[in-house]
C-alpha positions in Angstrom: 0.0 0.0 0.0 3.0 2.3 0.6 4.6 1.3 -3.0 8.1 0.5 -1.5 9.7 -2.5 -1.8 9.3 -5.3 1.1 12.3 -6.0 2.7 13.8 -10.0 2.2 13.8 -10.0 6.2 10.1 -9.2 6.3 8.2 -12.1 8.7 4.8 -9.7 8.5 1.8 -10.7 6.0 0.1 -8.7 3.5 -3.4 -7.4 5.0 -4.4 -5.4 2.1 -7.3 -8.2 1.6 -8.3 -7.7 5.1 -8.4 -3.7 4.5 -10.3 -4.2 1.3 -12.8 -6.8 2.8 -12.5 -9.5 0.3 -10.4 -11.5 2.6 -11.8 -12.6 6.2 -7.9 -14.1 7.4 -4.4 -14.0 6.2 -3.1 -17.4 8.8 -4.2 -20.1 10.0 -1.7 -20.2 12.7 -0.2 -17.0 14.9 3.3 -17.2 16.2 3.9 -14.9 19.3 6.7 -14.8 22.1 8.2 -12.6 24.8 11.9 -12.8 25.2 12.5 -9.1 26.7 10.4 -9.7 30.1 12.7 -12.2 31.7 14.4 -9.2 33.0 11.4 -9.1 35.3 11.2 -12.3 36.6 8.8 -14.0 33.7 10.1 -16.8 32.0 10.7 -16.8 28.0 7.8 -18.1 26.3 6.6 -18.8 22.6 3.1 -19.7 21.8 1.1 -20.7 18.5 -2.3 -21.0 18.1 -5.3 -20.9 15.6 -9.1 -19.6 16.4 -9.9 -22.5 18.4 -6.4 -23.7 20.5 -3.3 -22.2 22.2 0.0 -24.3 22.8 2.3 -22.3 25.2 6.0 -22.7 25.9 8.0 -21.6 28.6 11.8 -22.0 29.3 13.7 -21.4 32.6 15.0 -17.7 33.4 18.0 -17.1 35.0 18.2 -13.7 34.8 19.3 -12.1 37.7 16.3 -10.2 39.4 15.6 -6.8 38.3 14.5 -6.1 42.0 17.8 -6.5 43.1 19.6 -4.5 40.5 16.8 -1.6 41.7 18.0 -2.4 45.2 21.7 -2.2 44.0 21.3 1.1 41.7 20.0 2.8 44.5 22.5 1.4 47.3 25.0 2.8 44.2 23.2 6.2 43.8 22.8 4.7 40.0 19.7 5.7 38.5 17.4 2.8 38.5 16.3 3.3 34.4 19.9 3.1 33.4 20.6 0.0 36.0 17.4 -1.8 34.1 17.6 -0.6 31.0 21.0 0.2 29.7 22.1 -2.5 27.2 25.7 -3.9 27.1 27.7 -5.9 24.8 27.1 -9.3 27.0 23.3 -8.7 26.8 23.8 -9.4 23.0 25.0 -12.8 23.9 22.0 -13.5 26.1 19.3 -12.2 23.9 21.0 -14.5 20.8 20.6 -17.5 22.8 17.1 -17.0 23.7 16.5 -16.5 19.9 18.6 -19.8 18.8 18.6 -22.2 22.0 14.6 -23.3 21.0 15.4 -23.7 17.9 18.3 -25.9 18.6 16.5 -27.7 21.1 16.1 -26.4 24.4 13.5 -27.8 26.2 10.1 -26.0 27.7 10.2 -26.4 31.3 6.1 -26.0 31.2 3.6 -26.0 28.8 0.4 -25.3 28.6 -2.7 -25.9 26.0 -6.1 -24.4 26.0 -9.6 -25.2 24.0 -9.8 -21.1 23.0 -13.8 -21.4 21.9 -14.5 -23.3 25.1 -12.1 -21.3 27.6 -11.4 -18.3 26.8 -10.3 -17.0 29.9 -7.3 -19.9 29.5 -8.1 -21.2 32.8 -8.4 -25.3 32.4 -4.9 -26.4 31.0 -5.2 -30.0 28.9 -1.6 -30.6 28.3 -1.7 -33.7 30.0 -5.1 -34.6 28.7 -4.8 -37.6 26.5 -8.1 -37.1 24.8 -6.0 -34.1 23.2 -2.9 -35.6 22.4 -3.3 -35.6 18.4 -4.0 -31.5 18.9 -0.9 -31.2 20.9 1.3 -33.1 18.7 0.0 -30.4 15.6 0.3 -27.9 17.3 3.9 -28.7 18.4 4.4 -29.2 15.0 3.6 -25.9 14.1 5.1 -24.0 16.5 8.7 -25.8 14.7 7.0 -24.4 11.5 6.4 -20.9 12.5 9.8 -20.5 15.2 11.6 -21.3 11.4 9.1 -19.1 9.8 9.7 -16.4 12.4 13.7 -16.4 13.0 14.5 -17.7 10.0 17.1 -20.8 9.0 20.4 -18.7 8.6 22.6 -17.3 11.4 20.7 -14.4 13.3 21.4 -10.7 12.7 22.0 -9.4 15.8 22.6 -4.9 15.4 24.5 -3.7 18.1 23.2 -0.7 19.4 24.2 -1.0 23.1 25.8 1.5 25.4 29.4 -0.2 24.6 28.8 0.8 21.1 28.0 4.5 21.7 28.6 5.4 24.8 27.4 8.9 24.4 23.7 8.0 23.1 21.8 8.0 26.0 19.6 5.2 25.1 
């Protein structure tokens, strides 16, 4: 719609059929994650689903606690944003892994699967239901599908834009 040329990196689709009403859906699947809150105590998690189910995955985070790097900043007189939010050169090495190490095998520590048109609210988890086992095993097949779809097959770009790099950004 903006007549410039999509970029090969590009993981979004083309919604112009949903904008022009002659299309009602553009995937069958949706691939979502949150790497960045870990930081706060959640663990890393990726989930796929379609209209009807949800297959969750979450890995173990050993990040140290942002509550005690708030405790620490001010002990230091360091202001807390900078403490939290200041990114270094060995953050680049921790935020690659959390991008690669699923896709090279790391292991959920939890997971969790939900009937979306019967519980919304995500409250009864049937991952250990065996009446479910064939929509489990799809949608663990998937979620390979669209993690490959999403990050790609070829080494990860990784842009360094942390403090190291330029000091004098303020970001």
């Amino acid at each position: 719609m903006a007549r410039i040329s999509i970029p090969n990196t590009y993981q979004g689709k083309n919604i112009n059929s949903l904008i022009n009403g002659s299309k009602t859906e553009v995937r069958e699947y949706v691939f979502t994650e949150n790497l960045w809150s870990t930081h706060f105590g959640n663990p890393r998690c990726e989930s796929v689903q379609t209209k009807n189910w949800k297959y969750i995955r979450y890995y173990k985070n050993n990040n140290f606690s942002a509550a005690k790097e708030i405790a620490y900043a001010k002990e230091f007189n360091i202001p807390v944003n900078e403490m939290l939010y200041k990114m270094h050169d060995p953050g680049i090495a921790v935020y690659r892994n959390y991008i690669e190490a699923p896709l090279l095998g790391e292991q959920p520590v939890y997971e969790e699967l939900y009937n979306l048109k019967d519980d919304a609210s995500e409250l009864h988890n049937l991952i250990h239901k065996p009446a479910y086992k064939s929509i489990l095993d799809n949608l663990k097949k998937q979620w390979k599908i669209e993690i490959t779809a999403a990050r790609g097959t070829k080494k990860t770009e990784v842009y360094r834009y942390t403090n190291d790099a330029y000091p004098n950004a303020k970001h």
